[in-house]
C-alpha positions in Angstrom: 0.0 0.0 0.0 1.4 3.4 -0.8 1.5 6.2 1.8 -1.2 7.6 1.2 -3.4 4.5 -0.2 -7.1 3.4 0.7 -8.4 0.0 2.1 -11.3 -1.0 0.4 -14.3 -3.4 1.3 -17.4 -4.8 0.4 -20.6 -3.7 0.8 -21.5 -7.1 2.0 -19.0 -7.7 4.8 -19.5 -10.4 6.1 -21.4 -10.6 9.6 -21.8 -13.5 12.3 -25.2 -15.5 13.7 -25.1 -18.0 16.6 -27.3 -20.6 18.3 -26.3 -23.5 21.0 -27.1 -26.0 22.6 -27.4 -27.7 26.0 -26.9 -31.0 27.8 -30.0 -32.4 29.5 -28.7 -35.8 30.6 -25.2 -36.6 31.4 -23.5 -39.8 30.1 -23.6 -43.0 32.8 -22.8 -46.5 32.6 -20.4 -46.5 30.1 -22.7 -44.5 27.5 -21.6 -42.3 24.4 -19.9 -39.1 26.0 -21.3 -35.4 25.1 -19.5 -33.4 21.9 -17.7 -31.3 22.7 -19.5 -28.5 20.2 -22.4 -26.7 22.1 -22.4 -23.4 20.5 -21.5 -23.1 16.6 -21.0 -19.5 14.8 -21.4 -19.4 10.9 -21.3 -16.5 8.3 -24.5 -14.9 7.5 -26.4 -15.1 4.5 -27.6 -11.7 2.9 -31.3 -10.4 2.4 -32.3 -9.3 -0.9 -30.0 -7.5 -3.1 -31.8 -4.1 -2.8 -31.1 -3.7 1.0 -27.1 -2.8 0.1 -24.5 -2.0 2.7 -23.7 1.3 2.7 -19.8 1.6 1.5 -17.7 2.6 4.2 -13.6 2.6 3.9 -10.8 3.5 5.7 -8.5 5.7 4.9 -4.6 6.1 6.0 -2.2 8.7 6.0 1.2 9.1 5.7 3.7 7.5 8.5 5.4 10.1 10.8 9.0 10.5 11.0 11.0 7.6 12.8 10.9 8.4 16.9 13.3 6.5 18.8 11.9 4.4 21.6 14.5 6.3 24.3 17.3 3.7 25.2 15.8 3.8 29.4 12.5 2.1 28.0 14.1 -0.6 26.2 16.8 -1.3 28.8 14.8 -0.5 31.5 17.3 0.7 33.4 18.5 4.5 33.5 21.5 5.4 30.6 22.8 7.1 27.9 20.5 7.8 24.8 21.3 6.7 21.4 20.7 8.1 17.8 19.7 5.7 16.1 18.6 2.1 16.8 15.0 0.8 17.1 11.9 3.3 16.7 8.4 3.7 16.3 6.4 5.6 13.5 2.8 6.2 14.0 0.0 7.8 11.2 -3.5 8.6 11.0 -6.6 7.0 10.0 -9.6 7.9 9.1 -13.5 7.0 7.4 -14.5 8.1 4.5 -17.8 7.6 2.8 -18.2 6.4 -1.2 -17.6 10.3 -2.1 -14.7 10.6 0.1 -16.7 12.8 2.9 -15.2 12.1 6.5 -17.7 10.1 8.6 -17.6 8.6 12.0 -15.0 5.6 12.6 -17.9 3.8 14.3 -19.2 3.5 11.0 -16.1 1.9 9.1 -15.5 -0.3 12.5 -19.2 -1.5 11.6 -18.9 -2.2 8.0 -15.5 -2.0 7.1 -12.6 -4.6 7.3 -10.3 -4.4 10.2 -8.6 -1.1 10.8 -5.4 -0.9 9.5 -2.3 0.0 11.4 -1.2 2.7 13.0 1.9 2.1 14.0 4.5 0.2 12.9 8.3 -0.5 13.9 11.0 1.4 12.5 14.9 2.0 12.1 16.7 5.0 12.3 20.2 4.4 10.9 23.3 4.1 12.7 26.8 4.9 11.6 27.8 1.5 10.5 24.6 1.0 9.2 23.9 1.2 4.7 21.5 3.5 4.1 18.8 3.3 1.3 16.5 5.5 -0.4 12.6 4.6 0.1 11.7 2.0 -2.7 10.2 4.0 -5.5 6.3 3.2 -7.0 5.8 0.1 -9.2 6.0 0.5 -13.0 3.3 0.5 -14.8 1.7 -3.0 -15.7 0.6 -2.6 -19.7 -3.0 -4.9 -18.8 -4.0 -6.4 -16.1 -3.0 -10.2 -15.8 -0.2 -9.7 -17.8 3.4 -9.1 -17.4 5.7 -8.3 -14.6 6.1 -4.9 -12.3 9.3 -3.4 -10.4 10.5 -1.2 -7.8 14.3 0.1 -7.3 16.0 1.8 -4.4 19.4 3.0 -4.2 22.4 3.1 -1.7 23.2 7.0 -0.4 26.4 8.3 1.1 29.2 6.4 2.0 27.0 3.3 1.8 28.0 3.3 -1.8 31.4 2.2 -1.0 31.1 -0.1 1.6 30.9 -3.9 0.5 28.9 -4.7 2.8 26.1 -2.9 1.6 26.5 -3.8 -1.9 25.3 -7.4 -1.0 22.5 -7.7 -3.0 21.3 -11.0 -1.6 21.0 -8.7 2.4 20.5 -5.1 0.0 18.1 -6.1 -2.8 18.5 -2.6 -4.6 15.1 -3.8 -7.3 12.0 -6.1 -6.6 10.2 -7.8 -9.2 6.6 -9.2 -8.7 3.8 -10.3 -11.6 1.2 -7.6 -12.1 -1.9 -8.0 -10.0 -4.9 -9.9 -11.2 -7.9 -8.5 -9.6 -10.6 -7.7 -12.5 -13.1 -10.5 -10.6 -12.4 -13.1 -7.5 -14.7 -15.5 -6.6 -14.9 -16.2 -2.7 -16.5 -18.3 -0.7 -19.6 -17.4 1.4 -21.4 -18.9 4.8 -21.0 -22.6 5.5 -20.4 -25.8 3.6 -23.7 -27.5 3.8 -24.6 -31.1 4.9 -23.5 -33.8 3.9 -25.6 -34.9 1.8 -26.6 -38.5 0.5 -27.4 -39.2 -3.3 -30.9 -40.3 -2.6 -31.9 -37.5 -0.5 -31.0 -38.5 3.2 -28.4 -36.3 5.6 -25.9 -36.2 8.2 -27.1 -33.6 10.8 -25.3 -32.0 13.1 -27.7 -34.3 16.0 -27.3 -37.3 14.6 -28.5 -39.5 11.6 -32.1 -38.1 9.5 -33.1 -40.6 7.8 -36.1 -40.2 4.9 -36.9 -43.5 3.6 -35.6 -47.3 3.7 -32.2 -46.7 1.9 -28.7 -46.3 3.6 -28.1 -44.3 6.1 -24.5 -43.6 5.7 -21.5 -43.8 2.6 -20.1 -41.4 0.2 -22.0 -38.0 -0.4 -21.8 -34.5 -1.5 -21.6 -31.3 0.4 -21.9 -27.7 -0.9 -20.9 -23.9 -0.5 -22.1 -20.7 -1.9 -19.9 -18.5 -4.2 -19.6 -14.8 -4.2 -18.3 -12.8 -7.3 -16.0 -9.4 -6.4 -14.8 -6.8 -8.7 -11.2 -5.3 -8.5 -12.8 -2.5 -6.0 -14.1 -5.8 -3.8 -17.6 -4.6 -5.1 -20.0 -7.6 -5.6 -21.0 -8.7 -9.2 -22.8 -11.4 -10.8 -21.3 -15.0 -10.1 -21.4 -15.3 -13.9 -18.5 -12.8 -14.5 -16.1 -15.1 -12.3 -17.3 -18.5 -14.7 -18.5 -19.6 -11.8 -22.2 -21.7 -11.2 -22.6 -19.7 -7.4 -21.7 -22.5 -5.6 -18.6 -25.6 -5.1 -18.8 -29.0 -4.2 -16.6 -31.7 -2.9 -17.1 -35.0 -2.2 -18.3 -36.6 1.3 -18.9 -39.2 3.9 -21.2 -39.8 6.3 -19.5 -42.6 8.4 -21.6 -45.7 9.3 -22.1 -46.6 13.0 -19.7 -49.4 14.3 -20.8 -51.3 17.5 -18.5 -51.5 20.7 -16.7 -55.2 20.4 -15.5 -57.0 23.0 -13.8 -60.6 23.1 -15.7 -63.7 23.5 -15.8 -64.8 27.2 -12.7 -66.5 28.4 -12.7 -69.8 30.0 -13.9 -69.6 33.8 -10.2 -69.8 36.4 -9.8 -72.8 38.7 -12.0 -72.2 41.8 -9.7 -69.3 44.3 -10.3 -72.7 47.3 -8.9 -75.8 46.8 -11.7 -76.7 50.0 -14.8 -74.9 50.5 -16.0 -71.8 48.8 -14.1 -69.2 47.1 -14.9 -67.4 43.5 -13.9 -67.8 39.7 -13.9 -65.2 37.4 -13.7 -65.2 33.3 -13.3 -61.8 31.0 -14.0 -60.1 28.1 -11.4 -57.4 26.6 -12.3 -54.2 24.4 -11.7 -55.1 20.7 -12.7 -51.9 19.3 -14.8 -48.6 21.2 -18.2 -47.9 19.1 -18.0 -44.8 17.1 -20.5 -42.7 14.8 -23.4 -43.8 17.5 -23.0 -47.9 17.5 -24.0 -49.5 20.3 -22.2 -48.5 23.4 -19.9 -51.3 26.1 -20.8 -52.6 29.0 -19.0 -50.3 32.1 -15.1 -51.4 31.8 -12.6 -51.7 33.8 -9.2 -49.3 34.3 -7.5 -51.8 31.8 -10.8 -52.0 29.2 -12.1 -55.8 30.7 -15.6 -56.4 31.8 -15.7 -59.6 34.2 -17.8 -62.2 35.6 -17.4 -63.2 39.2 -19.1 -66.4 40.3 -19.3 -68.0 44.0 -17.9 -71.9 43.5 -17.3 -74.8 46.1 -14.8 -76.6 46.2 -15.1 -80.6 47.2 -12.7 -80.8 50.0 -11.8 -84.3 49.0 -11.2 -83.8 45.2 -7.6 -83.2 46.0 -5.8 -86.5 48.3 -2.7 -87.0 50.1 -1.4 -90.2 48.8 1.5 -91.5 50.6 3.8 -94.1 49.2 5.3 -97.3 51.5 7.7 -96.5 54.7 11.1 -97.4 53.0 13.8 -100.0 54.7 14.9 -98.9 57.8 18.3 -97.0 57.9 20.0 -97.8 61.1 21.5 -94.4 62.5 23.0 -96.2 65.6 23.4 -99.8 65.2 24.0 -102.5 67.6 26.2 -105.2 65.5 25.1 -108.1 67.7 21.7 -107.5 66.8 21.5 -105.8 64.1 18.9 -103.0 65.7 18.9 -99.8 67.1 17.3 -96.4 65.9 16.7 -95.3 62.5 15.0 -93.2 59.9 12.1 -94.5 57.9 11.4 -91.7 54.3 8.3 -91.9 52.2 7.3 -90.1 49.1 3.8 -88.2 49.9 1.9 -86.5 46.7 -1.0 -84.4 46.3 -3.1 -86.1 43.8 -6.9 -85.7 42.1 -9.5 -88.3 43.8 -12.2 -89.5 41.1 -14.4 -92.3 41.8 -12.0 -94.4 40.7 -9.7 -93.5 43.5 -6.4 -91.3 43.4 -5.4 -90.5 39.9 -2.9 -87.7 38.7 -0.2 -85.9 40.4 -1.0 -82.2 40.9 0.5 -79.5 42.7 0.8 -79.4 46.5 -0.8 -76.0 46.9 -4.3 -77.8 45.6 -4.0 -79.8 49.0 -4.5 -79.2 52.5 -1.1 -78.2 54.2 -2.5 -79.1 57.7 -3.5 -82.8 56.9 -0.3 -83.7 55.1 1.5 -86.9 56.1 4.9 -87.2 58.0 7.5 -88.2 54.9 10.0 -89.2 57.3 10.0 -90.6 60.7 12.6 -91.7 63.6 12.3 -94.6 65.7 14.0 -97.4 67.0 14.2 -100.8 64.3 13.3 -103.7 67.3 16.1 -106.3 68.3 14.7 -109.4 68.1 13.8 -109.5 72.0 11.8 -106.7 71.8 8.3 -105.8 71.7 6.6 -104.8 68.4 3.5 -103.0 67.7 1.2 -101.7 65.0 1.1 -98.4 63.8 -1.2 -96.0 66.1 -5.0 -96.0 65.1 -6.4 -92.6 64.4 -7.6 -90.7 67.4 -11.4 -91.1 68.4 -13.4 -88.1 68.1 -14.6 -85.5 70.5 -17.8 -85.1 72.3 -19.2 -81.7 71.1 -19.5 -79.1 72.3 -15.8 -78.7 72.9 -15.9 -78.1 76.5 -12.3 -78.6 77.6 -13.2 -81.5 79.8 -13.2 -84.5 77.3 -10.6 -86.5 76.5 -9.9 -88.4 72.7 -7.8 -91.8 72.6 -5.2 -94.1 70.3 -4.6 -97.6 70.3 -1.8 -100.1 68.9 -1.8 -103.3 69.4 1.1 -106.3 69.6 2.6 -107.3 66.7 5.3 -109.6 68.1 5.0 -110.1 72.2 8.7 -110.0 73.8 10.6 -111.7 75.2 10.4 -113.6 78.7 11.1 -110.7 81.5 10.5 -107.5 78.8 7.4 -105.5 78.5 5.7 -103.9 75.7 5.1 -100.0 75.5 2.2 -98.0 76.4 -0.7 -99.6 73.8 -2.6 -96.5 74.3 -2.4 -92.4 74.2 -5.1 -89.8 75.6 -5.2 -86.4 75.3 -7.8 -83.7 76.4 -9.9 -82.0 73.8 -9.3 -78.5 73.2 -11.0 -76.1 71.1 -9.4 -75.4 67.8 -7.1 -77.7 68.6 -8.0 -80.8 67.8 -11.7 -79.9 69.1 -13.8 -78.0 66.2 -17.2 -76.2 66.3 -18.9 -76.0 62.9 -21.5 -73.4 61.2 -22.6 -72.7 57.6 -21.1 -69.7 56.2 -22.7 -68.0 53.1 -20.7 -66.7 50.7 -20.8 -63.1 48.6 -23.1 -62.4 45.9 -22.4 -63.1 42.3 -21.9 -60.8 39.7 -25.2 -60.3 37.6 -25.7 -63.1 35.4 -27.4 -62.1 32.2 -28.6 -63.9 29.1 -26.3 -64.6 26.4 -25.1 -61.7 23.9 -27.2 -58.9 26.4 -25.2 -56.1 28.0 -27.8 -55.0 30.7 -30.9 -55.8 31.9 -32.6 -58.1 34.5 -30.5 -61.2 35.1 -30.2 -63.3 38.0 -27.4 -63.6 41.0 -26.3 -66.8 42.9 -24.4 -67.5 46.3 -23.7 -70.8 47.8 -23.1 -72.0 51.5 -19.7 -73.0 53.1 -18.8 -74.8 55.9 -16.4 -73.2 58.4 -14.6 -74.8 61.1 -14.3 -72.7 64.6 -10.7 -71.9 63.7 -11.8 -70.0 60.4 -10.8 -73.0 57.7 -13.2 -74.0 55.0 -14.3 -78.0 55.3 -16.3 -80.1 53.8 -19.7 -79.6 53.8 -20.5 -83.3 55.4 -19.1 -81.7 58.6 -21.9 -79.6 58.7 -24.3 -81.7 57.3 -24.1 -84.5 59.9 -24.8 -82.1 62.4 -28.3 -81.3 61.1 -27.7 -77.3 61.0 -30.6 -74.9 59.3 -30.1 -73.8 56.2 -32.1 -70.7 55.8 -30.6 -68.6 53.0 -32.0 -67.8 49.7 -29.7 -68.9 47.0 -30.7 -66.8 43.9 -32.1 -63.2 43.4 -33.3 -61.2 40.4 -30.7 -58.3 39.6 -30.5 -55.7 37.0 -27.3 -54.3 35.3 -27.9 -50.5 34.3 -27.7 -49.6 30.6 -25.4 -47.6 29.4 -27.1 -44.1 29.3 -26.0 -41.9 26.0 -25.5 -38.0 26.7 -28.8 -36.2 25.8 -29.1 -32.8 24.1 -31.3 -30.6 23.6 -32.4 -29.3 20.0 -29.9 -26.5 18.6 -31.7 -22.8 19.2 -32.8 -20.7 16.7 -30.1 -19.1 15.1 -29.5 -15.4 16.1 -30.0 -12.3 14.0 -27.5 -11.2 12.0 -25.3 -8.3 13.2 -25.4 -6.8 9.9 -28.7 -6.8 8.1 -27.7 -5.6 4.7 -24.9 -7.8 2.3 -25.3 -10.7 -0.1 -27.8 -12.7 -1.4 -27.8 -16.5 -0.6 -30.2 -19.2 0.7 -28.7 -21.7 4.1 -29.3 -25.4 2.7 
């Protein structure tokens, strides 16, 4: 722009409307989250062509002489004042009408384009610096479109003879640009519409609108209004700029996709070994839903939905089996005799019980620690004067309650009866009964509720939940339930329950408001699609 040049605009510049929107129901439950677009701004469309904008333009002067910005400001600090360095030029502007009267800026701030400038950086020269002369005006261009256009400067004063200066690639002493081509420009105006389907159906900005039976969703077409300007940004017919008063490009509407998860896995052993405990299987997110498919259950941190099920464990599916005493091996022999003490070692497994008796090793874990039999054991191999007896028979259970004042009992018996003048051991072993000892109580316990169980392929809705009872000794361990059985306790628990799994609830929104008025009533023809 030349010192004293003008800035131009249409009569139809362009003004804004607005509308929003709200949200009435949060997402819950895993449902599709809110958009983030609540309130939308678009270009307005004009009223007829014979309400016309009144032409309003600015106007600038020319820019003051260079002021230096004084050397305290920049520094901030107090100091000595340069001259030359880093300055400011300021000019005026002002509104003119179409005839070039001088009207209020409110008007050109109304319906002009952005005020230009009025200020601007600047450089007053130093010593060392070159110094040019102000680029001169273009040349003339012989037709508009066609050909080239140059301005020239020149190096002054010493300048000249410093090399420095005569770098032309840091100097440029000409500048060459193609003549402007301004007769007509076609722009843009407003939105791009819809996309919009070959047979008639849309993508709104709500959701899918669907007219008729045919797809909802694929490759479409969206449009957008053309405007035609002349070289004084004055609006013309679209014709003059070839143009049919509007573009299109090609679209999609996307098709809705449906959240995916995994099949189920397989249900994990049982958490007890004995008693009741819980397994649990999973489903993990394939792929989230997107363009409004059908939302996942409520995930997890790590993108699993689970099942958690109560399960019982029979407290004799898992056996300790142990194998044969090995030979005796004689720690303190008597050579006469060939007896004395020694160590007896067995190998004891934990092993699956069927109804065909123990069948396959597992691991130890799977058994109970507390029951497992002695693997090795010390005693004395008999001389053959001596005394022998059986193994001990188990102990005789207690009277319950457990009172403390009962007694239990063992037996052997006489294997080989010793010699003339010896005497056989004890044949017999009490001990009181203590509780949680070797003295138990026993009560049902009844586990935790189930996950809720729905039907196959359903992601909420009424299903149905399931517990199961335990039996639990005095001391806290899980048993069998025979213990509790025999003892003829009540069993007063309901087993199942209806339950219901929330669906997901999708964000809700209301309808977009009307859109506002226009701040500028006056402009271009066009029609919103």
């Amino acid at each position: 722009m030349t010192q004293a040049g003008v800035s131009l605009v249409a009569s139809g510049q362009k003004s804004k409307q607005s509308r929003f929107r709200v949200i009435i129901q949060k997402p819950a439950n895993g449902g599709l989250d809110c958009p983030e677009v609540l309130y939308e701004e678009k270009d307005c469309v004009s009223p007829p062509s014979n309400s016309a904008c009144p032409v309003y333009r600015w106007k600038t002067h020319k820019w003051r002489r260079c002021q230096l910005v004084p050397w305290s400001i920049r520094q901030q600090s107090m100091g000595a004042q340069e001259g030359c360095g880093a300055g400011l030029q300021t000019r005026a502007v002002s509104c003119r009408q179409l005839d070039g009267s001088v009207t209020d800026i409110g008007q050109c701030l109304k319906f002009a384009s952005s005020m230009p400038a009025i200020n601007q950086p600047c450089q007053l020269p130093c010593r060392d610096d070159c110094q040019l002369t102000n680029w001169s005006k273009f040349s003339p261009c012989t037709a508009d479109c066609v050909g080239v256009r140059t301005r020239r400067r020149a190096l002054v004063g010493k300048s000249k003879k410093r090399d420095k200066c005569k770098n032309s690639q840091m100097y440029p002493l000409s500048e060459t640009q193609y003549c402007p081509c301004n007769k007509y420009n076609a722009q843009p105006v407003g939105n791009w519409s819809d996309c919009i389907l070959p047979d008639g159906r849309l993508e709104s900005a709500l959701g899918m609108r669907v007219q008729g039976d045919g797809r909802e969703c694929g490759q479409g077409y969206r449009y957008q209004a053309m405007a035609c300007y002349d070289q004084d940004n004055r609006l013309v017919e679209t014709s003059r700029c070839n143009s049919h008063g509007y573009i299109e490009e090609a679209c999609i509407i996307p098709c809705p996709s449906d959240c995916k998860l995994s099949e189920w896995s397989n249900w994990s052993r049982c958490s007890k070994s004995c008693g009741s405990g819980v397994k649990v299987r999973s489903k993990w997110l394939r792929e989230k839903p997107y363009n409004g498919g059908r939302p996942c259950p409520k995930l997890d941190h790590i993108n699993q939905v689970y099942e958690v099920v109560p399960c019982v464990s029979d407290c004799s599916q898992y056996v300790w089996v142990a194998e044969p005493w090995s030979m005796w091996k004689v720690s303190n022999v008597d050579l006469k005799e060939n007896c004395g003490e020694g160590v007896q070692t067995r190998k004891v497994r934990c092993m699956l019980n069927t109804v065909d008796g123990p069948t396959d090793a597992v691991e130890d874990y799977l058994c109970d620690p507390e029951e497992m039999p002695a693997g090795t054991r010390e005693s004395r191999l008999p001389c053959p004067e001596d005394c022998v007896l059986s193994d001990w028979s188990p102990w005789t259970p207690c009277e319950l309650p457990c009172s403390g004042r009962g007694d239990r009992q063992r037996t052997a018996y006489a294997l080989r009866l010793p010699k003339e003048g010896r005497e056989c051991p004890k044949s017999m072993e009490t001990e009181p009964c203590l509780l949680n000892k070797n003295c138990y109580h026993y009560s049902y316990n009844i586990t935790d509720w189930s996950t809720c169980q729905l039907s196959a392929n359903a992601v909420c809705g009424i299903g149905l939940k399931t517990r199961m009872l335990d039996c639990v000794r005095s001391d806290g361990k899980s048993v069998d339930l025979k213990f509790c059985e025999e003892l003829g306790l009540e069993r007063r628990w309901q087993m199942n329950a209806s339950c219901t799994v929330e669906c997901p609830v999708n964000c809700q929104l209301s309808e977009w408001s009307a859109w506002t008025e226009c701040s500028q009533t006056c402009g271009l023809e066009g029609e919103d699609k």
